[in-house]
C-alpha positions as CSV (number, residue, x, y, z in Angstrom):
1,X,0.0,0.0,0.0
2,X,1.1,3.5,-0.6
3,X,1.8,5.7,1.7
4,X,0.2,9.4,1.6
5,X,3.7,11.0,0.6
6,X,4.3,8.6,-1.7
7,X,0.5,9.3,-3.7
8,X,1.8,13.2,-3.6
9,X,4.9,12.4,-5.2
10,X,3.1,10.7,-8.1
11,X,0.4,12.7,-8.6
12,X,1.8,14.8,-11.5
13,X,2.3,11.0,-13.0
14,X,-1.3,10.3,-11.9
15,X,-2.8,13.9,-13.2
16,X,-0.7,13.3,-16.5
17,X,-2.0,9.7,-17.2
18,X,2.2,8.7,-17.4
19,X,1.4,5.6,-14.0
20,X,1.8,2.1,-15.2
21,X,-1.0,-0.1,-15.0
22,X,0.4,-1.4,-11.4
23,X,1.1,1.7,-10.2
24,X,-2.0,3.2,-10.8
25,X,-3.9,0.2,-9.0
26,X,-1.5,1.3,-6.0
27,X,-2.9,4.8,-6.1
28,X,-6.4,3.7,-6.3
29,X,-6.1,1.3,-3.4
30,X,-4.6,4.3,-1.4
31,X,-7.4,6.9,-2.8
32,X,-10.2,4.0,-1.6
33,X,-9.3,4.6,1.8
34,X,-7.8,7.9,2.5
35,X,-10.1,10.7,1.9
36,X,-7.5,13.4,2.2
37,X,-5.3,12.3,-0.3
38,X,-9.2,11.7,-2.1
39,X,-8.8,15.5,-1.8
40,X,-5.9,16.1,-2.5
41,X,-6.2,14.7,-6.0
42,X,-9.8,16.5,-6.4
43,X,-8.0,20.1,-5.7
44,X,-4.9,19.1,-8.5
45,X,-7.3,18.4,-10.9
46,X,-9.7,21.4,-10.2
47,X,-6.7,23.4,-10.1
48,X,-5.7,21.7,-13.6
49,X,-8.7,22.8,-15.5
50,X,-8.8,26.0,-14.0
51,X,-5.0,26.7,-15.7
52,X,-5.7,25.0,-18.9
53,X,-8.8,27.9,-18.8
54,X,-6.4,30.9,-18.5
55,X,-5.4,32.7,-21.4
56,X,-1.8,32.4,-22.6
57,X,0.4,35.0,-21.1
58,X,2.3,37.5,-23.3
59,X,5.9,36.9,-22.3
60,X,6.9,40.4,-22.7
61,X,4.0,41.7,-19.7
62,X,5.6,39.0,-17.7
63,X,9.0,40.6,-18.2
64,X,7.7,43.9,-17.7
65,X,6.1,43.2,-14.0
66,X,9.3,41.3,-12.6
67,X,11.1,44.0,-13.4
68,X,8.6,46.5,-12.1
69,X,8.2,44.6,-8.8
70,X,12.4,44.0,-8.2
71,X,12.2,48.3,-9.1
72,X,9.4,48.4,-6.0
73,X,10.9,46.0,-3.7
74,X,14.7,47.8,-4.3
75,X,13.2,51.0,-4.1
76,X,11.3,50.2,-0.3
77,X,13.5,48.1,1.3
């Protein structure tokens, strides 16, 4: 049986659908009886489609806001 730390560290295995037949019949063993890692899962996956929903990011606003924020955080500190 899996234990809960070792379900966290393949859940981006799990989420991705990469788990070999055995290893996913490990995780669903573990997920029938332990409700928070039950949750666990449920909040990746929510979290998942809720990212795959967000518009692509122009790289160039991303630039611009670090370098605004390392400019604020030099500037009060």
């Amino acid at each position: 049986m899996l234990t809960c730390k070792e379900l966290v560290g393949r859940s981006s295995d799990l989420l991705d659908g990469e788990l070999k037949f055995k290893q996913r019949l490990a995780v669903a063993a573990h997920l029938a009886v332990c409700l928070r890692c039950r949750r666990f899962i449920r909040q990746l996956r929510l979290s998942q489609r809720v990212i795959r929903q967000l518009p692509e990011a122009d790289v160039a606003e991303l630039d611009a806001l670090l370098k605004a924020m390392q400019a604020f955080r030099r500037d009060h500190h």
